[in-house]
Each structure stands twice: as structure tokens, then as C-alpha cells.
C-alpha positions, 0 to 999 in steps of 0.5 A, a space after each residue: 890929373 893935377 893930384 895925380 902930379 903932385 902925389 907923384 912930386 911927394 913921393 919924389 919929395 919923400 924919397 928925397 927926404 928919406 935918403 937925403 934930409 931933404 925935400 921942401 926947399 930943395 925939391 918942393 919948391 923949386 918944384 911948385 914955382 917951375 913946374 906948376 907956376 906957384 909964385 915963390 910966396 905961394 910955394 914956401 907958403 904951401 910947403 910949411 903948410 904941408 909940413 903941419 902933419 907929421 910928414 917925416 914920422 916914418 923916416 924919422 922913426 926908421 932913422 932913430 932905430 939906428 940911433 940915428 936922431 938925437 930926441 933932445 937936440 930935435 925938441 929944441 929945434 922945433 921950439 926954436 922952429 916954431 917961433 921962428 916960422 912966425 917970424 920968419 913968415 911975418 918978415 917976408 910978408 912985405 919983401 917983394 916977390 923977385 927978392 924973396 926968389 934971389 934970397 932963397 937962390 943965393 940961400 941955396 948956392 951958398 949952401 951947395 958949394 959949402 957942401 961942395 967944397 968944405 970937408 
């Protein structure tokens, strides 16, 4: 019955990321750490690593049919992504768990209210 919850939360994730941009910070791990009782760690763990396939080839490509994704501009991004995941993931490593949370809640409020608010 698990599997069963956490296909229904990627699909919710999927769709959310479809429509929106968004899934893993937002969606997923809100999701693991409240729903299912994944530590923080744990549930941004679980996301990067879902994240290896390609999860959003689908949308993507449905995006750039419209002209919609800028091929170079992502490119960059992902190189950029793929050192700074590592930093990223060696940094926190040795952060304490309730920091890790506020950092990532702060993270996410600030990010709202400047959606929010700014034009």
C-alpha cells in the first residue's frame, strides 16, 4: 500500500511540475518529511536521487515545442548543478538536522513572498 502512496505523491509531484516548474522542494519533500516520516536529510536525499532519470523529459519536451526551454541556458545549468549538487551535498553533511529544516523553510518563505509581492 506504500508504493501505491508514493506513485500517487509523483504523480501529484509530475503534475505540479508540469503546470508549475515545481515538485521536489516544494511538493516532495514537504511531503516524505510530513506524510511519510522521512527525516529532512533523508527526503532531499530521496528527491536528488530521484531526480537521476530523466523525470522531466516529457514536460520538457512538450515545453520546447512551444519554444518554451532555452537548450543553452539549460545546459549550463546542469553543469553548473552538477558540481554544485556535490557541493552542496558534502556541505550539509555535518549541518544538524533542525538547522537543515529552518534553512530550507526560510529558503522557501522567502522565495513566496518575493513571488508574492514583487511584480
Amino acid at each position: 500500500m506504500v508504493q501505491i502512496s508514493y506513485i500517487i505523491l509523483g504523480v501529484v509531484a509530475g503534475c505540479l511540475s508540469g503546470m508549475l516548474g515545481i515538485g521536489g522542494g516544494l511538493v516532495l519533500i514537504p511531503a516524505m518529511v510530513f506524510i511519510f516520516g522521512f527525516t529532512q536529510l533523508q527526503a532531499q536525499g530521496t528527491t536528488l536521487a530521484l531526480m537521476v532519470p530523466p523525470i522531466g523529459l516529457l514536460a520538457a519536451i512538450r515545453y520546447y515545442q512551444n519554444g518554451n526551454v532555452k537548450l543553452g541556458m539549460a545546459g549550463f545549468i546542469c553543469l553548473g548543478f552538477f558540481v554544485g549538487g556535490l557541493l552542496g551535498a558534502n556541505l550539509v553533511q555535518s549541518l544538524p538536522e533542525p538547522l537543515i529544516r529552518k534553512i530550507f523553510a526560510l529558503f522557501l518563505l522567502v522565495v513566496s513572498l518575493r513571488m508574492l509581492l514583487v511584480k
